[in-house]
SETORKOL-853609 format. One line per 4 residues: their letters; for each residue x, y, z of N, C-alpha, C, O, CB. Coordinates in Angstrom, 3 decimals. Glycine has a CB too. Example, Ala and Ser with C-alpha at 12.3 -4.5 7.8 and 13.67 -1.06 7.14 Angstrom:
<vexnus>
AS = 13.190,-5.690,7.800,12.300,-4.500,7.800,13.200,-3.300,7.800,14.236,-3.319,8.465,11.308,-4.473,9.046  12.850,-2.250,7.080,13.670,-1.060,7.140,12.900,0.030,7.870,13.409,1.138,8.039,14.084,-0.598,5.725
</vexnus>
This chain:
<vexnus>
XXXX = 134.762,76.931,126.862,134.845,78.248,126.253,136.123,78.939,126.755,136.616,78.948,127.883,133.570,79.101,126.582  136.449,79.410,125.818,138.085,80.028,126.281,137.739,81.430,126.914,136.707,82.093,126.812,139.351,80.318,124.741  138.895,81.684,127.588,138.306,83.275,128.324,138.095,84.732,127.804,137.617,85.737,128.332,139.194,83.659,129.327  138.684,84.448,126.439,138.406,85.895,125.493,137.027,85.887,124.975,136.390,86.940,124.990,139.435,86.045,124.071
XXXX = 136.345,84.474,124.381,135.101,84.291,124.011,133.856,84.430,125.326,132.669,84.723,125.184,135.178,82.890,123.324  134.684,84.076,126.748,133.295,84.110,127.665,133.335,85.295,128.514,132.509,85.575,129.383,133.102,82.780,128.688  134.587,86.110,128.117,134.672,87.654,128.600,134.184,88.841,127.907,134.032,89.997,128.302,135.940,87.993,128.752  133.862,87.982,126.174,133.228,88.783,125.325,131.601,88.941,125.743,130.930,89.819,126.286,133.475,88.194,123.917
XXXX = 131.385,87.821,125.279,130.103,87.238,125.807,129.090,88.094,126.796,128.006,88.642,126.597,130.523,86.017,126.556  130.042,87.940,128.086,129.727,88.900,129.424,129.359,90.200,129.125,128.258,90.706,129.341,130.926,89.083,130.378  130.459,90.790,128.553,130.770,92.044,128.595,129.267,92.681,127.881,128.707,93.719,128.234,132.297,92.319,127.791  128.825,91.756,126.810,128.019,92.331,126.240,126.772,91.789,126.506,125.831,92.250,125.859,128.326,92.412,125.100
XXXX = 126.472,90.593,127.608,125.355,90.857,128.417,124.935,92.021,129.593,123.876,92.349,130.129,125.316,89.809,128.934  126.110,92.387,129.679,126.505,93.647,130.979,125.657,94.904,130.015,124.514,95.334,130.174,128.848,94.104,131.328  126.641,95.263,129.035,126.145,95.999,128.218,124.582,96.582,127.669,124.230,97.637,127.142,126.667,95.518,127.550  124.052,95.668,127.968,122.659,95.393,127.524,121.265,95.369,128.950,120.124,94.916,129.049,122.856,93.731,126.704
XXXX = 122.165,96.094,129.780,121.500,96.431,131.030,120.735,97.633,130.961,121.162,98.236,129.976,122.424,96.557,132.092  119.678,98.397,131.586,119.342,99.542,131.361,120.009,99.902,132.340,120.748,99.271,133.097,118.090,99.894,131.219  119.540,101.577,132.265,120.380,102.283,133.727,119.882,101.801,134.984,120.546,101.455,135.961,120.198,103.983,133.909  118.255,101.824,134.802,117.432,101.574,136.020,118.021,100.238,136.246,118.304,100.087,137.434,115.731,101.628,135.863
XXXX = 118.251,99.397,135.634,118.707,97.958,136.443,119.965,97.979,136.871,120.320,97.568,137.975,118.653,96.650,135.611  120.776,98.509,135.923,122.172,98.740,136.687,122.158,99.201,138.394,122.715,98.645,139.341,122.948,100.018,135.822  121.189,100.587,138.359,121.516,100.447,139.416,121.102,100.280,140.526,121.659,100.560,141.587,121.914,100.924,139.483  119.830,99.690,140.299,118.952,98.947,141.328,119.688,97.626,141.617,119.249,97.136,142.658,117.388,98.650,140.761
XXXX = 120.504,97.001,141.143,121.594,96.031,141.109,122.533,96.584,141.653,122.984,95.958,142.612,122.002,95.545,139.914  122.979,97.454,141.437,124.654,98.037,141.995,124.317,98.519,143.687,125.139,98.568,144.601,125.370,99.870,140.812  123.077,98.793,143.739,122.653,99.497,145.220,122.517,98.453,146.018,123.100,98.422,147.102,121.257,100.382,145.316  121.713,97.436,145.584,121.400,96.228,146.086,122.654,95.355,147.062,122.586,94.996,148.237,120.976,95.470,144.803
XXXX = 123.818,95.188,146.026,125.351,94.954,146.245,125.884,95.174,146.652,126.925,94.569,146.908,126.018,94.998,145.880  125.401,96.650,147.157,126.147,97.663,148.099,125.938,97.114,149.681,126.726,96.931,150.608,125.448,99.337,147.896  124.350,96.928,149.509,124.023,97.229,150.472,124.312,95.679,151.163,124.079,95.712,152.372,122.690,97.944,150.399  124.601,94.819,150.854,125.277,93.644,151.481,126.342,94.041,151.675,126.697,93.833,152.835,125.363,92.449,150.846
XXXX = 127.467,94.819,150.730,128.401,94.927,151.289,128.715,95.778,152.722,129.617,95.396,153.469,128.949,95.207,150.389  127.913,96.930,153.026,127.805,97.289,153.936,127.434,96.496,155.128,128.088,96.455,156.169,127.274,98.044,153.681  126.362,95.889,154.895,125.853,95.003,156.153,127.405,93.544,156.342,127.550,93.125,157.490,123.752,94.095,155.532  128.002,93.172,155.657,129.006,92.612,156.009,130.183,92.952,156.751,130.829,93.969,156.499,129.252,92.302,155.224
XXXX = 130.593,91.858,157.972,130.999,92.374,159.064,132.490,92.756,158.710,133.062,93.431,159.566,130.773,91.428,160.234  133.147,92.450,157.663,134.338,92.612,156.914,134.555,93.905,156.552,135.439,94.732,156.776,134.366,91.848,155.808  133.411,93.878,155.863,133.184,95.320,155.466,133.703,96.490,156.295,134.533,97.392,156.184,131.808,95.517,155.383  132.450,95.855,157.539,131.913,97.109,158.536,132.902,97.057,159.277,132.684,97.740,160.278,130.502,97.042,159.407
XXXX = 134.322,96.384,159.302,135.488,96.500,160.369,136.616,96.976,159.854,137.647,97.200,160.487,135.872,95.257,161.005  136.401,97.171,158.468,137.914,97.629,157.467,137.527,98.947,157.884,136.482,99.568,158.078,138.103,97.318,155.407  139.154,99.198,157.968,139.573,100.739,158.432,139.985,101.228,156.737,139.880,102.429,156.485,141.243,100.824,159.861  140.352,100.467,155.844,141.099,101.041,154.570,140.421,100.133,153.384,140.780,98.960,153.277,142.962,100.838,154.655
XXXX = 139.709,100.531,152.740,139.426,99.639,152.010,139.578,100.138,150.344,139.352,101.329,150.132,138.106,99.202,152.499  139.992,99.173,149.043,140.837,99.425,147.890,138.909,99.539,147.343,137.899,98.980,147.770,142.363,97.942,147.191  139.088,100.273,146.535,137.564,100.017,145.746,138.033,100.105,144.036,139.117,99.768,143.561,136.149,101.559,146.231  136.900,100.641,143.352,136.995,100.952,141.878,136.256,101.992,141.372,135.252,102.275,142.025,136.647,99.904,141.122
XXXX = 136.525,102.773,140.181,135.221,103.549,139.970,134.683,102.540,138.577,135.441,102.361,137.624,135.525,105.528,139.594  133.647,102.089,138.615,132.381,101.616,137.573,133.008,101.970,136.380,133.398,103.113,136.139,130.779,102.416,137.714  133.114,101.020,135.630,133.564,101.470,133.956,132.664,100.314,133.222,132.470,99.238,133.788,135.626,101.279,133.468  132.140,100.595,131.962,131.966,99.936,131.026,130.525,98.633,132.014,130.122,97.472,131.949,133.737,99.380,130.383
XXXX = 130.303,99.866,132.781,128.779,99.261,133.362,128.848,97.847,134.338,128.078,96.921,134.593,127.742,98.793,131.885  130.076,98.199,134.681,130.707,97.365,136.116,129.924,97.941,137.484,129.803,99.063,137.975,132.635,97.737,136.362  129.407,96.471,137.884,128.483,97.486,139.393,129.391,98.306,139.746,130.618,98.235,139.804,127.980,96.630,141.037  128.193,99.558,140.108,128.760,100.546,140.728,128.872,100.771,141.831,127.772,100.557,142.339,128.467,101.309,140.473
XXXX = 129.777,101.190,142.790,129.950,101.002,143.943,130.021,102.336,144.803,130.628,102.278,145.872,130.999,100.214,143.990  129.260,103.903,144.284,129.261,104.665,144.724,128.096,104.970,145.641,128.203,106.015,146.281,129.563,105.231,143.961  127.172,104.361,145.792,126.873,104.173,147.017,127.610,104.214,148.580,127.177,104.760,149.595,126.505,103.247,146.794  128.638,103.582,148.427,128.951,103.255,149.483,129.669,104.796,149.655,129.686,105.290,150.782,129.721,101.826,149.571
XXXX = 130.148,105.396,148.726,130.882,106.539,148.651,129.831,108.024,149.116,130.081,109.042,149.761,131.493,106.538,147.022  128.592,107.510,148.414,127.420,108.694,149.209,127.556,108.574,150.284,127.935,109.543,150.942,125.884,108.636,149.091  127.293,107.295,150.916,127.007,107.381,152.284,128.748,107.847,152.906,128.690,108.454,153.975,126.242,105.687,152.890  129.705,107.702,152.546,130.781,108.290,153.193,130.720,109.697,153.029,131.390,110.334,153.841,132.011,107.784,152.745
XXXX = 130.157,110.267,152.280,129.866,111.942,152.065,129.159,112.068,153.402,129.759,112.648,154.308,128.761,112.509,150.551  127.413,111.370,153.708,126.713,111.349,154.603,127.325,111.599,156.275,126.673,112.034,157.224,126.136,110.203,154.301  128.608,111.218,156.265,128.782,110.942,157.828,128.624,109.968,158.076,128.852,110.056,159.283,128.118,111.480,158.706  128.298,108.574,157.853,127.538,107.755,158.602,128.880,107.248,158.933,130.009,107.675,158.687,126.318,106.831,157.982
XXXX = 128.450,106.246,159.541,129.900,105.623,160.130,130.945,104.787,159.065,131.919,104.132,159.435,129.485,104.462,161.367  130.576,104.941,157.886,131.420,104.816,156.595,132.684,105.822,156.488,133.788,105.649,155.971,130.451,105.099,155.331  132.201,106.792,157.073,132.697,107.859,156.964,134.564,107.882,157.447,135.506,108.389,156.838,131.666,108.713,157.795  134.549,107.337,158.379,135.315,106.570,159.394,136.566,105.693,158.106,137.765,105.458,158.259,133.979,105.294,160.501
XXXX = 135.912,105.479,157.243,137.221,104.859,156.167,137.918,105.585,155.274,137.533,106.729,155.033,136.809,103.872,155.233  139.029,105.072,154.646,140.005,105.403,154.314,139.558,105.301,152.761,138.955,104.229,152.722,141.120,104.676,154.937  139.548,105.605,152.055,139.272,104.470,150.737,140.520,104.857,150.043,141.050,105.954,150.223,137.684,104.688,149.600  141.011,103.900,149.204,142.444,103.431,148.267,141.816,103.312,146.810,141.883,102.120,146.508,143.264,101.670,148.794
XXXX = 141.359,103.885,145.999,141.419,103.963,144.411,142.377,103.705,143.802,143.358,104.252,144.306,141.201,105.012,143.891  142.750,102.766,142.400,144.161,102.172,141.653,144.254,103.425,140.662,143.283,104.002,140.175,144.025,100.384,140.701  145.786,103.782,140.424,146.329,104.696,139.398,146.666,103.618,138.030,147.755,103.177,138.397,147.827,105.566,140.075  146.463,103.140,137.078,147.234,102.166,136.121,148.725,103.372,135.600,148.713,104.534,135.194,145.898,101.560,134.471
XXXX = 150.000,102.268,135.904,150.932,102.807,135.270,151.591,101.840,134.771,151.936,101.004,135.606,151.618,103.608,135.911  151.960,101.601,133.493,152.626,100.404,133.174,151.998,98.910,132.964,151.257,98.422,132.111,153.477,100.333,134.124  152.595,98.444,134.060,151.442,97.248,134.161,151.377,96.926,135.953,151.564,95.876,136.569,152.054,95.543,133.079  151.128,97.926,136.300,151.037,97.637,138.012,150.112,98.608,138.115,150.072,99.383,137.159,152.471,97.866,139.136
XXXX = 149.007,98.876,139.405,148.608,99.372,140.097,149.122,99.881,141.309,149.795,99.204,142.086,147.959,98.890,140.101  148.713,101.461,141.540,149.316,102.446,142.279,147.872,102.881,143.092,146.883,103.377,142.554,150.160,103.678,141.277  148.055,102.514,144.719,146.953,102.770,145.126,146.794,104.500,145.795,147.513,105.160,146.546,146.722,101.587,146.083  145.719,104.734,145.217,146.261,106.459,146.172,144.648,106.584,147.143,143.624,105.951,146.885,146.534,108.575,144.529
XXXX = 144.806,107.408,148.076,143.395,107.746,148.775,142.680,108.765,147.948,143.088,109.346,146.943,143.558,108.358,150.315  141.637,108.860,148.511,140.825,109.268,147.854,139.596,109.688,148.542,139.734,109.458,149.744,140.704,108.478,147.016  138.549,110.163,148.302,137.241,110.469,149.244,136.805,111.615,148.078,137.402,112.368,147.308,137.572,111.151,151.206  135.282,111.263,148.443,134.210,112.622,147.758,134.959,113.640,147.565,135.956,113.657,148.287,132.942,113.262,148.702
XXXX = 134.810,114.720,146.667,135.135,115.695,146.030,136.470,116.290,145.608,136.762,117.350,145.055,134.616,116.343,146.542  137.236,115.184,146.083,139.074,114.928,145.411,139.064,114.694,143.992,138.150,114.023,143.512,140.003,113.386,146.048  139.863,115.110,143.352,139.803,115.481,142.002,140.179,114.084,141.505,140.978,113.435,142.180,140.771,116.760,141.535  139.560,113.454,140.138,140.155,112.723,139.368,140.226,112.965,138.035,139.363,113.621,137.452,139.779,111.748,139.538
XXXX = 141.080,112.542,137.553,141.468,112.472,135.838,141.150,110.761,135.265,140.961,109.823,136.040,143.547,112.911,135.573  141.149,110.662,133.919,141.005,109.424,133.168,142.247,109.183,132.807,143.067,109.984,132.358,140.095,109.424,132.020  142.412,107.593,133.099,144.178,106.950,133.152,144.159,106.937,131.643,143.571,107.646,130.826,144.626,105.039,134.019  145.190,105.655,131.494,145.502,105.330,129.889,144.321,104.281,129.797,144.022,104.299,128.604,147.283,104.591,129.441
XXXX = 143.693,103.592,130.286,142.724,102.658,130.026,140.805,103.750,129.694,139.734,103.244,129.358,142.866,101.434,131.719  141.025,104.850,129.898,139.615,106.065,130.294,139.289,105.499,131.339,138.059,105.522,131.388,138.120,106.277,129.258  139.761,104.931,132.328,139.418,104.777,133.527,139.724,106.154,134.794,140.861,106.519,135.092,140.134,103.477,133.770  138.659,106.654,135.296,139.023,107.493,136.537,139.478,107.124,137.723,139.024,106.256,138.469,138.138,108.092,136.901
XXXX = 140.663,108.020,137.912,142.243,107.623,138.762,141.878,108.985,139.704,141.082,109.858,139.358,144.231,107.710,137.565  142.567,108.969,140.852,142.913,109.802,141.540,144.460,110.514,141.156,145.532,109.924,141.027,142.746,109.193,142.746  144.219,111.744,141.047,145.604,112.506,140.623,146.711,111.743,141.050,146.740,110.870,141.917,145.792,113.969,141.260  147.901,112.312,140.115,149.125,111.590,140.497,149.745,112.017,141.759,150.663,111.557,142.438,150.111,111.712,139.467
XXXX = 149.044,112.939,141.859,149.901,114.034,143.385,148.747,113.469,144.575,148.871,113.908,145.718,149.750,116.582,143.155  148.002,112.815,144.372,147.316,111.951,145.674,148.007,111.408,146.490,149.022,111.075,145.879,146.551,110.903,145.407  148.113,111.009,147.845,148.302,110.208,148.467,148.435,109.003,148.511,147.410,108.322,148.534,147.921,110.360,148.868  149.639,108.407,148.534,149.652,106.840,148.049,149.326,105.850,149.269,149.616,106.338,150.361,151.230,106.403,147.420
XXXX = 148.867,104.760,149.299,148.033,104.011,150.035,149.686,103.075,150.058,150.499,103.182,149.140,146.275,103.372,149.265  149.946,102.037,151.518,151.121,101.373,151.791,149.899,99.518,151.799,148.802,99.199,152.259,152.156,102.198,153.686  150.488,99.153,151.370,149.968,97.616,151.554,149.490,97.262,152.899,148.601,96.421,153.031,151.098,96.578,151.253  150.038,97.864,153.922,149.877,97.121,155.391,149.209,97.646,155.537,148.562,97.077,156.416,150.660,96.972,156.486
XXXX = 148.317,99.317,155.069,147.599,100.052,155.630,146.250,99.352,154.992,145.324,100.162,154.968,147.964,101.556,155.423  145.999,98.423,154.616,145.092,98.052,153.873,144.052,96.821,154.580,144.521,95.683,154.577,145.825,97.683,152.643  143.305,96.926,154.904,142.133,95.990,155.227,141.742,94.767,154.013,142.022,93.568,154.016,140.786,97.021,155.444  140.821,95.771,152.775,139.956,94.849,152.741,139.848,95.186,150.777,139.888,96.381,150.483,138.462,95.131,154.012
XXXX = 139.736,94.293,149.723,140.172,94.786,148.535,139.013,94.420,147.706,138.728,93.239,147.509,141.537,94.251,148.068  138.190,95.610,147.107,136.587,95.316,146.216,137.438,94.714,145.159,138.635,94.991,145.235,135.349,96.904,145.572  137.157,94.151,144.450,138.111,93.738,143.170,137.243,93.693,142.139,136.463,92.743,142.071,138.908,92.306,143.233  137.232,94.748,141.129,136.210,94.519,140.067,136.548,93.054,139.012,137.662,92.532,138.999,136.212,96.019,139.116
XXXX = 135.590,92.636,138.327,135.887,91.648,137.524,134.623,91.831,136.703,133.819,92.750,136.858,136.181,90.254,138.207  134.530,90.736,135.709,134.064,90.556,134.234,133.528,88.918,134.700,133.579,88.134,133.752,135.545,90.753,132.754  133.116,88.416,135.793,132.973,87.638,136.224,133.522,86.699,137.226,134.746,86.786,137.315,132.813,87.483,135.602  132.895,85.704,138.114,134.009,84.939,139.285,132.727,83.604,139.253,131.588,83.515,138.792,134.412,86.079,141.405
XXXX = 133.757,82.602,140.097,133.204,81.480,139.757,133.027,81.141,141.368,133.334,81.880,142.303,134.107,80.471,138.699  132.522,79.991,141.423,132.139,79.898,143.154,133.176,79.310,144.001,132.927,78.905,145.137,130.813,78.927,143.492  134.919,79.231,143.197,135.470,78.909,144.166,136.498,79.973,144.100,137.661,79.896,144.497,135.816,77.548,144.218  135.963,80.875,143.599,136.569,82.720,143.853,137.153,83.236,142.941,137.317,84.443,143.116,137.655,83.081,144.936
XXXX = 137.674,82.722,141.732,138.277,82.742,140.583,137.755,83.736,140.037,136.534,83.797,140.178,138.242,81.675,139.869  138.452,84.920,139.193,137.894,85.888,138.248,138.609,85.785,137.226,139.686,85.252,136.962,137.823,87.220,138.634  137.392,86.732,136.358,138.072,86.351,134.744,137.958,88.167,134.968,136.997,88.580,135.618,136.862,85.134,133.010  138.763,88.970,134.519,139.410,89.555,134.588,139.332,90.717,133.228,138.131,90.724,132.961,140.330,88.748,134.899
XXXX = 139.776,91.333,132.611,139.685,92.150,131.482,140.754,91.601,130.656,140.740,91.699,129.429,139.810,93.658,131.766  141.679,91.026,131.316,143.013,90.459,130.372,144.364,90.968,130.258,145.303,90.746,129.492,142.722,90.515,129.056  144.083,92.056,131.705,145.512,93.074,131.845,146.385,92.118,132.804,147.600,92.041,132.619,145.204,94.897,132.720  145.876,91.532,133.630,146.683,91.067,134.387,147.070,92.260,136.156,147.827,92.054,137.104,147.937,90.820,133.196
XXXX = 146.300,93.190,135.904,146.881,93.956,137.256,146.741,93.028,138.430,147.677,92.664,139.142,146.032,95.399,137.640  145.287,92.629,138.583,144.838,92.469,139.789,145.641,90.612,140.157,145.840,90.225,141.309,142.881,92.722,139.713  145.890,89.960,139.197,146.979,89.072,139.566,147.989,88.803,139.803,148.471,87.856,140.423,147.116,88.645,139.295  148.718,90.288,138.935,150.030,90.365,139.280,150.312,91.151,141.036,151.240,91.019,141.834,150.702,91.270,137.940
XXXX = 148.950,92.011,141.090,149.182,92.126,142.591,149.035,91.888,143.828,149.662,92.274,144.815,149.103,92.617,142.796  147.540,90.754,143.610,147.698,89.675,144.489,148.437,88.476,144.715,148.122,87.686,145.605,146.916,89.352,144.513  149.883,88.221,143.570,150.721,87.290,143.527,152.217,87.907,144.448,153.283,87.335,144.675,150.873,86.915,141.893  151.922,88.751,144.678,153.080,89.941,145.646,152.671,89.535,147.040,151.581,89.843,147.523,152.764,92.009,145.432
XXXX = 153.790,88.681,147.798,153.344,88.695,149.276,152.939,89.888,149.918,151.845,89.731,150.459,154.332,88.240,150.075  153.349,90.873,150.043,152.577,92.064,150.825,151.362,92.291,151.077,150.867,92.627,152.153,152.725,93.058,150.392  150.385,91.938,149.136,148.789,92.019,149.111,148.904,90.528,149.432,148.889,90.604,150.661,147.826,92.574,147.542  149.019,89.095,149.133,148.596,87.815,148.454,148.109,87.877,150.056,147.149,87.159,149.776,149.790,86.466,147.581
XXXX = 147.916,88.135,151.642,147.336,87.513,152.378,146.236,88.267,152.907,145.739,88.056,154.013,148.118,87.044,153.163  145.757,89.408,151.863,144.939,90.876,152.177,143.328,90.211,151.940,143.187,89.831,150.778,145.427,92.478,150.788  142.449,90.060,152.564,140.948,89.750,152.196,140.782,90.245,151.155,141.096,91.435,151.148,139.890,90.181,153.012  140.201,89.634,149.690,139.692,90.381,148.904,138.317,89.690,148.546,138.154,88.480,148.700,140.619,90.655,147.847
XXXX = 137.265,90.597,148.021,136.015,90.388,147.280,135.753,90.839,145.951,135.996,92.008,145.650,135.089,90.881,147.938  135.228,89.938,145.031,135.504,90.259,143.562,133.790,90.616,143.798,132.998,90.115,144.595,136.236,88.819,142.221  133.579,91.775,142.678,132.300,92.275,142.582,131.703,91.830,141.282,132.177,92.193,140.205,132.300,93.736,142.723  130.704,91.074,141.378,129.790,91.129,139.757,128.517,90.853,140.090,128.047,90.369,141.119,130.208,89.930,138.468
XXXX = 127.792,91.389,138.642,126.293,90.988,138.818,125.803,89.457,138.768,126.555,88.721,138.129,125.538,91.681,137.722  124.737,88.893,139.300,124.804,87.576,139.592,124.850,87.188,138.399,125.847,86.469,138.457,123.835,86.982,140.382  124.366,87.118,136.950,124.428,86.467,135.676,126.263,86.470,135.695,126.637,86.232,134.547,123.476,87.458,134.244  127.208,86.624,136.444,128.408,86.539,136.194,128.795,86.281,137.438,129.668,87.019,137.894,128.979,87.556,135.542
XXXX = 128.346,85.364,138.158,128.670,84.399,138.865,128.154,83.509,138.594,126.961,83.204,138.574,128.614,84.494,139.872  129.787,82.590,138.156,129.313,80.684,137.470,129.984,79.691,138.543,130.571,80.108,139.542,130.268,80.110,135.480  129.834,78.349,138.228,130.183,77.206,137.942,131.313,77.247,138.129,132.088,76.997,139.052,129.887,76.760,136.918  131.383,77.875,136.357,133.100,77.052,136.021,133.459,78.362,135.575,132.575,79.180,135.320,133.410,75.500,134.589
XXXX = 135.069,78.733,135.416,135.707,79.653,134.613,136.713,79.216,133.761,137.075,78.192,134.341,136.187,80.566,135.320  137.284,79.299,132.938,139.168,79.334,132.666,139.443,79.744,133.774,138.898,80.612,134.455,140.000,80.394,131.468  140.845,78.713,134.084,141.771,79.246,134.595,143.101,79.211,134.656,143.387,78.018,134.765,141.548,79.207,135.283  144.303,80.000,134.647,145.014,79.521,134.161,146.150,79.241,135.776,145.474,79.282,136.805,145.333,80.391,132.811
XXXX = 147.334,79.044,135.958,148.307,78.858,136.841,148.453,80.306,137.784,148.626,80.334,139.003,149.627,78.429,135.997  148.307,81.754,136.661,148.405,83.039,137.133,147.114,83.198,137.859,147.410,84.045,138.701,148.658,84.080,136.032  146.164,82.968,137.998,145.341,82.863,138.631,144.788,82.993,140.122,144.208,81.943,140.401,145.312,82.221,138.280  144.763,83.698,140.946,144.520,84.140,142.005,143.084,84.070,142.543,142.401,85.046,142.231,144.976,85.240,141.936
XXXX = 142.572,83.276,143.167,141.257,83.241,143.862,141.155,83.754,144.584,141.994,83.786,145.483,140.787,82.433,144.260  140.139,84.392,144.587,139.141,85.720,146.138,138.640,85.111,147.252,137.983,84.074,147.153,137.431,86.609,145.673  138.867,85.620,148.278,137.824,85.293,149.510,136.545,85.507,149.259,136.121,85.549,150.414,138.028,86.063,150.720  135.833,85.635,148.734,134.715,85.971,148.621,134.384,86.814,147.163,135.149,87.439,146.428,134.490,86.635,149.829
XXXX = 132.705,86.521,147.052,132.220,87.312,145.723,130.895,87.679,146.125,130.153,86.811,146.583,132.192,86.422,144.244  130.405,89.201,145.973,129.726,90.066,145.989,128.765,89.954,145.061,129.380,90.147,144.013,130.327,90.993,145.971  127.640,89.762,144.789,126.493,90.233,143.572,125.505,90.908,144.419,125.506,91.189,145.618,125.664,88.867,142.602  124.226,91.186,142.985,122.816,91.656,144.137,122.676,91.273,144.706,122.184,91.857,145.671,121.679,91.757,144.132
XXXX = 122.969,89.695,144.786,122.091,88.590,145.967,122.269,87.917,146.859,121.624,86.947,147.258,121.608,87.749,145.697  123.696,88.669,147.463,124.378,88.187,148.656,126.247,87.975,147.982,126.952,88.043,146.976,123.418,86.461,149.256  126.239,87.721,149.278,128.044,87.164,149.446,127.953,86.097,149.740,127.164,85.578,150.530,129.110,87.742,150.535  128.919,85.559,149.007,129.177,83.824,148.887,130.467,83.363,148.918,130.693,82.156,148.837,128.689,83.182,147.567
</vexnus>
C-alpha cells in the first residue's frame, strides 16, 4: 500500500474515535510517557498541540500547570513557516494563534527554542512502524529537521494510537527513524 492510500486509511480510522476514547487513550499515553525515565530527565522537551484527533498530549501540560515536578520543564511548541519548523517556548496560559496548516502555534513574538537547548522530541505522526519509521502527513517538516545535524542526534518519540503502530510502513530514502514510539500501551 502506498503511503497516501495507508495515511488515508488511518486518518479516517482516527477519525472515527469518540471523544471518550480519544481520551482515555491520549491519558493513558501520557501517562507512560511520564513514568519514562527519558521523559522524567528532559529539561526541554519539543511537543505538539492535537489536531485532527492526534493523541492528545495535554495532560502532561495540566500537570505542568499543577506544579508537579513537570513543572520544572521547558516545553518547545513548532511555528510552520515555509517548509521548516520554528520552535518557540511555551507553557499554560501563553497565547496561541492558528498557523497556515489551522494548527495552534505559539505567537511569533515567543521565545525561540536553540537546538542544543533541547532534550527530548514528542513527534506527532499518522502512524510508526516497529523499527521507528513514521508516516507522516506528507509535509516533510519533521524529516527535513531531523536530517539537520544539530536535531539528527536529539532522542525522539513518535506518538500514535496503537491501531497505528505496524509491521511494515513505506519508506522512502528521506526517511528518518525514531528512538522510540509511544501508544496507550506502552513504549517500544
Amino acid at each position: 500500500m502506498i503511503k497516501k492510500e495507508l495515511r488515508s486509511l488511518l486518518l479516517k480510522k482516527r477519525r472515527s474515535m469518540s471523544e471518550t476514547e480519544l481520551r482515555e487513550k491520549s491519558d493513558r499515553l501520557c501517562c507512560y510517557l511520564q513514568n519514562f525515565s527519558l521523559f522524567q530527565t528532559a529539561k526541554t522537551v519539543l511537543a505538539y498541540f492535537s489536531f485532527h484527533q492526534e493523541p492528545d498530549l495535554s495532560l502532561l501540560f495540566r500537570n505542568f500547570e499543577k506544579k508537579t515536578t513537570f513543572s520544572t520543564k521547558t516545553w518547545g511548541f513548532p511555528r510552520c513557516a515555509e517548509k521548516s519548523l520554528f520552535w518557540h517556548i511555551w507553557q499554560p496560559g501563553n497565547s496561541l494563534q492558528k498557523g497556515a496548516y489551522g494548527i495552534l502555534e505559539p505567537e511569533l513574538n515567543a521565545p525561540l527554542l536553540k537546538s542544543s537547548e533541547v532534550d527530548l522530541i514528542l513527534v506527532p505522526a499518522v502512524a510508526c512502524n516497529v523499527n521507528g519509521y513514521r508516516l507522516g502527513y506528507g509535509g516533510g517538516f519533521y524529516d527535513r529537521m531531523l536530517s539537520q545535524p544539530e536535531w539528527a542526534l536529539k532522542p525522539t518519540i513518535g506518538i500514535v494510537f496503537e491501531f497505528a503502530y505496524l509491521q511494515h510502513l513505506p519508506i522512502d530514502s528521506w526517511d528518518k527513524p525514531l528512538n522510540f514510539v509511544c501508544t496507550e500501551n506502552g513504549i517500544k
